[in-house]
C-alpha positions as CSV (number, residue, x, y, z in Angstrom):
1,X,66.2,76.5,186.8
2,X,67.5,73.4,184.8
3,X,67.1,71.4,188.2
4,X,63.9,72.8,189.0
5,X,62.6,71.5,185.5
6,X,63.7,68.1,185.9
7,X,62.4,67.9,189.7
8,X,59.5,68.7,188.5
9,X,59.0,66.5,185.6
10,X,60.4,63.7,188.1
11,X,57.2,64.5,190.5
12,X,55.1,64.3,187.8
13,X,56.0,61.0,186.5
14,X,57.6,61.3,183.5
15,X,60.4,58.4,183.5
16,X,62.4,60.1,180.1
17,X,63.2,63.4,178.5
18,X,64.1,63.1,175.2
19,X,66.3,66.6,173.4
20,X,68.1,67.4,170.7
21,X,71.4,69.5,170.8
22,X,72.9,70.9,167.5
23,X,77.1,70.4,167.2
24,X,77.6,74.0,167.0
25,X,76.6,74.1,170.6
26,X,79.0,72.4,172.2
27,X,78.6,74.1,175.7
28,X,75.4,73.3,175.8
29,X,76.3,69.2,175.3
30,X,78.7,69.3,177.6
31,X,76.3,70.9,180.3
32,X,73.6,68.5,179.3
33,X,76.3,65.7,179.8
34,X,77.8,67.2,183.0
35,X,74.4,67.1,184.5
36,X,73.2,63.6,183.7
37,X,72.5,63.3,180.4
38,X,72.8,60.1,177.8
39,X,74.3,60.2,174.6
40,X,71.7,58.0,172.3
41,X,73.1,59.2,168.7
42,X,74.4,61.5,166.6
43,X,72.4,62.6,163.8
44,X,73.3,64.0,160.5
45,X,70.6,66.4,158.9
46,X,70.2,66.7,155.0
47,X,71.5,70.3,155.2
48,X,74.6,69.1,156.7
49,X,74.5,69.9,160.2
50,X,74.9,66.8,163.2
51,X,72.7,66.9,166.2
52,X,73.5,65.3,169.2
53,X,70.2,63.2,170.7
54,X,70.1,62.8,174.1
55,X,68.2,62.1,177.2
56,X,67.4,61.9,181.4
57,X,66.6,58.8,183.1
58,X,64.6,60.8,185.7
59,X,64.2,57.1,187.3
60,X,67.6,57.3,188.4
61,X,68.3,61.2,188.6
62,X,69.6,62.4,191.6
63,X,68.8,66.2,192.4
64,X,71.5,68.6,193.4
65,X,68.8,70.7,194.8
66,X,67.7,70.7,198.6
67,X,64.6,71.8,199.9
């Protein structure tokens, strides 16, 4: 589903996705980074938490998917 998203976003033209990922989650950053994702910084909230923001060149993304 993930691939299908970004293939998708890719046909329509859209260059970047932009996302936030809290620290808790740490599965869910490392599946964003396994797949492609950048790191572009680490935020720290006012009620303490960090978040991770990241993003998809869909410029240069490669899909896994064949059709």
């Amino acid at each position: 589903m993930h691939e299908a998203l970004l293939n998708i976003l890719k046909d329509f033209g859209v260059n970047e996705v932009h996302f936030e990922v809290d620290s808790t989650n740490v599965k869910i950053f490392h599946f964003h980074k396994i797949n492609g994702a950048e790191l572009i910084r680490k935020l720290k909230l006012p009620d303490g938490r960090e978040r991770a923001v990241m993003k998809y060149v869909l410029k240069n993304y490669k899909s896994k998917l064949t059709v």
